[in-house]
C-alpha positions in Angstrom: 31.1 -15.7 -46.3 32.4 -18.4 -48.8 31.6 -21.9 -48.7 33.5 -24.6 -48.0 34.9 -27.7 -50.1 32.5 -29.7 -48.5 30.0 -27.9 -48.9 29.9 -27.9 -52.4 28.6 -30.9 -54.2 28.5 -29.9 -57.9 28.9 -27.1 -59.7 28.8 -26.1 -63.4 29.2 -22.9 -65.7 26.4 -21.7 -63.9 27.6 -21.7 -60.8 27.3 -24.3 -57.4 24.1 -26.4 -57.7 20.9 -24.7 -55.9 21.5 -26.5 -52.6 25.1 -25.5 -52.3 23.8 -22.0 -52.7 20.8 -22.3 -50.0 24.0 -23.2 -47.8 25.4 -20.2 -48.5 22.4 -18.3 -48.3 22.1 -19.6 -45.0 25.2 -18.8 -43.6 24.9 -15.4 -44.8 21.9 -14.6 -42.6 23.2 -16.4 -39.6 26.1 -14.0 -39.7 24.3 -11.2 -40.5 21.9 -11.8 -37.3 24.0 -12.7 -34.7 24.4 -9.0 -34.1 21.5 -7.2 -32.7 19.0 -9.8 -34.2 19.1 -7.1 -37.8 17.1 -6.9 -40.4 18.1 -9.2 -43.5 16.8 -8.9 -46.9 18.5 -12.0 -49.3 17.8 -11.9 -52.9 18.5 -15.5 -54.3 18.4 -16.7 -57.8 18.5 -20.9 -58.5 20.4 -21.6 -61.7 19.9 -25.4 -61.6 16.9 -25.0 -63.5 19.0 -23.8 -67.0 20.9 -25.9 -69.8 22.9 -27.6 -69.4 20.8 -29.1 -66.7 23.1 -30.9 -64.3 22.4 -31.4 -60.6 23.8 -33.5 -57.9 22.6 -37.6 -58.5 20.0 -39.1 -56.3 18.2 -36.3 -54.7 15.6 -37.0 -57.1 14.1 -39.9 -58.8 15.1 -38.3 -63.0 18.7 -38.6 -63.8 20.9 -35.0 -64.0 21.8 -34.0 -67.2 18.7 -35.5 -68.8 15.5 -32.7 -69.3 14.3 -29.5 -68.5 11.7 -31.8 -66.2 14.5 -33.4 -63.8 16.1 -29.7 -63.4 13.0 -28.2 -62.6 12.1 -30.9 -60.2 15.3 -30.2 -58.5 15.3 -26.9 -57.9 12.0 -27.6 -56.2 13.6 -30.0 -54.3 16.3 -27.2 -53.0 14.1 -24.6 -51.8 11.6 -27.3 -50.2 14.9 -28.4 -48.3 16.1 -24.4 -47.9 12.5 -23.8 -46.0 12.9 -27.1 -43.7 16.6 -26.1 -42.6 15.4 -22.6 -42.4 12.8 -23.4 -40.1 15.3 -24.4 -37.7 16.7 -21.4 -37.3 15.8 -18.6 -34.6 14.6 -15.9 -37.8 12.4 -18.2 -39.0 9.4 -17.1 -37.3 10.3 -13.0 -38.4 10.9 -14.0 -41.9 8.7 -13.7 -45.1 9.7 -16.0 -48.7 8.5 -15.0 -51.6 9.3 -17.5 -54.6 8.8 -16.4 -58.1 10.1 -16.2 -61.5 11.2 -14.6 -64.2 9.7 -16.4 -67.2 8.3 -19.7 -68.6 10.6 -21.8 -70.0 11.8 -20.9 -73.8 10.3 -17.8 -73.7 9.5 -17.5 -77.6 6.4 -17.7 -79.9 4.7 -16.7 -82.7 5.1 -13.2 -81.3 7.7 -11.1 -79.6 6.1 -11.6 -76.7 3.8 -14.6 -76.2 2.4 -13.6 -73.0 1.3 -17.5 -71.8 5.1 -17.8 -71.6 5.5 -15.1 -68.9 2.8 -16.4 -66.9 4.5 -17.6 -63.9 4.1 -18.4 -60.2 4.5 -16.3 -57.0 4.5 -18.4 -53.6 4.4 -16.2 -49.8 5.2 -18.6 -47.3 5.4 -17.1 -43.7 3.6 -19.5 -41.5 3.3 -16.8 -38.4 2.6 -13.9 -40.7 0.5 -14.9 -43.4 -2.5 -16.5 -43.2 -3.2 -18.8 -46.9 -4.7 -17.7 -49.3 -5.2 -17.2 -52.9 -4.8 -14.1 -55.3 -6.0 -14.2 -58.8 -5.7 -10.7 -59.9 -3.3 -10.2 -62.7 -0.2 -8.3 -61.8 3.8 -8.6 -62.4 7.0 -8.2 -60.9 7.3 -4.7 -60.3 4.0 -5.5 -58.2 5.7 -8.0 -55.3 7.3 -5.3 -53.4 4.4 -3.2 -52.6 1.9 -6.2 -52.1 4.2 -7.7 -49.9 4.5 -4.9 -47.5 0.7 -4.2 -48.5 0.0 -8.0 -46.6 2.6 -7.4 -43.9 0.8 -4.2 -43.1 3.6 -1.8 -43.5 3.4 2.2 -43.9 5.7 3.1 -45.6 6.6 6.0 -48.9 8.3 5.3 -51.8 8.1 5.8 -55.2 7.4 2.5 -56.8 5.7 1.8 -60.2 3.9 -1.3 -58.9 0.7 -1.6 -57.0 -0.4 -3.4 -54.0 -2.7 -6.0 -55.6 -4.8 -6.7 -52.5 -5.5 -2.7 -52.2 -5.9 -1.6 -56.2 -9.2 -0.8 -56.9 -10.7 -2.8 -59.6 -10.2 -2.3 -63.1 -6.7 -1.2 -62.8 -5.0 -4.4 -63.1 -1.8 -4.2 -65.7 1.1 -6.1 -66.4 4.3 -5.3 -68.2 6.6 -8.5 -69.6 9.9 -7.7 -71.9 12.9 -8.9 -73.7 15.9 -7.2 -74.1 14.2 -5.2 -76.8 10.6 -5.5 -77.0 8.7 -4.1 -74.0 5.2 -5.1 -73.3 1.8 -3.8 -71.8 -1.4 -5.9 -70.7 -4.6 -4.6 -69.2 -8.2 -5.5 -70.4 -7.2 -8.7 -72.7 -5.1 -6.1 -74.9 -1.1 -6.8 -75.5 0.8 -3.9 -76.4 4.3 -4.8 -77.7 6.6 -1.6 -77.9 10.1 -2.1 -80.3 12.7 -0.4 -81.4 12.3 2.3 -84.1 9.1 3.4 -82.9 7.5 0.2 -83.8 4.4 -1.1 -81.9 1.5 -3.8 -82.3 -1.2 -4.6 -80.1 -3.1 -8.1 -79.5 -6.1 -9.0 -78.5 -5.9 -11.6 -75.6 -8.4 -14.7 -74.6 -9.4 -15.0 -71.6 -6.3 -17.6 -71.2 -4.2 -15.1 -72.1 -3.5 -16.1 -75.6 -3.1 -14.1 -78.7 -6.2 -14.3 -81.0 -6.2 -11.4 -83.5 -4.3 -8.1 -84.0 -5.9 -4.8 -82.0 -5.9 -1.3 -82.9 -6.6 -0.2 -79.5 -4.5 3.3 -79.6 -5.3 3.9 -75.9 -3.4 0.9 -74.9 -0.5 2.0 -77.2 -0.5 5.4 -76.0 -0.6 4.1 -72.0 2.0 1.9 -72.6 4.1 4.8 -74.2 3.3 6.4 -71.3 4.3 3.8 -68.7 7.7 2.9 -70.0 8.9 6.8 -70.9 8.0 7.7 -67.6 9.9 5.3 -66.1 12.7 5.9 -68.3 12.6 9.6 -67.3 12.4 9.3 -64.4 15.4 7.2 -64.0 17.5 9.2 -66.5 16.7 11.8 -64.0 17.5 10.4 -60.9 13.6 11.3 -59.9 13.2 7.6 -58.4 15.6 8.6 -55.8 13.7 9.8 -52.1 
């Protein structure tokens, strides 16, 4: 399913504005449930939100093409409008979001990884499924699957890395944030920062998350090791596969 002309009301080297993709995204799961009421799982990334930001004028009260601020406040503004048109629709009800990120905006510091900068959000909105709530626990990406399904009360096998945060027994919290090169490691206030060549550091953390003095923790060093060739292995391997 494509959209239409009029459905499109600005686009950049990015792509169609966030709305104009919620339209599309929209479409897409009408079709795909017209048939047998199926199953539909959309992944959707917003792009609004990057340089050079430009939006469509006077959804919101900053200008497009003027800061980081006024793209951020729009693509808020798309997927408050993507939830009230969705909840219009006959899946409504059955359906789960999950809004997150990737990272913090300009992802850069006085280290590889400055971890405050990869502390983002996660919102689960599902009115009839999920009751609110808070979760404070630290976790990561590879963790949204399996705590998802963990809420939803699913049984289910598979071989995922993460861990179902509302279910992991305490003590065992970890996170993992990266670049294209340096891979990182978190667990008890201790960053591990794995680079090429062998190279590795380790940070002590506050209990804000920021960097305040180099660690020689070698059992954080070695775990991460052990995290990320695992992983690697296994994939090489095809031993992710059921």
């Amino acid at each position: 399913t494509a959209l239409a002309d009029d459905q499109i009301h600005y686009e950049n080297i990015w792509g169609v504005a966030d709305e104009d993709l919620f339209t599309l995204t929209l479409n897409e799961i009408d079709e795909a449930t017209k048939e047998n009421n199926r199953p539909v799982f959309a992944h959707v990334m917003t792009t609004s939100n990057h340089r050079p930001f430009t939006y469509p004028e006077g959804r919101i009260d900053i200008p497009s093409h003027s800061s980081r601020a006024g793209a951020v406040k729009y693509t808020d503004y798309a997927i408050g409008q993507f939830i009230k048109r969705a909840s219009r629709e006959s899946w409504f009800a059955n359906t789960v979001f999950v809004i997150v990120a990737d990272h913090c905006a300009s992802s850069a510091g006085k280290t590889e990884l400055p971890v405050q900068k990869y502390h983002i959000p996660m919102l689960v909105y599902s009115p009839t499924n999920v009751p609110p709530g808070k979760m404070n626990r630290l976790m990561s990406q590879i963790d949204v699957s399996p705590s998802i399904l963990g809420l939803l009360n699913f049984s289910y096998r598979s071989k995922f890395y993460g861990y179902d945060i509302f279910k992991l027994e305490p003590g065992r919290e970890r996170a993992f944030i990266s670049t294209y090169q340096s891979l990182g490691y978190i667990k008890d206030k201790t960053l591990v920062v794995l680079s090429p060549r062998q190279k590795t550091e380790c940070f002590a953390l506050s209990d804000t998350m920021e960097i305040i003095a180099e660690s020689r923790d070698s059992t954080a060093v070695q775990e991460a090791i052990a995290w990320y060739q695992t992983a690697s292995y296994s994939f090489q391997h095809g031993l992710m596969k059921e």
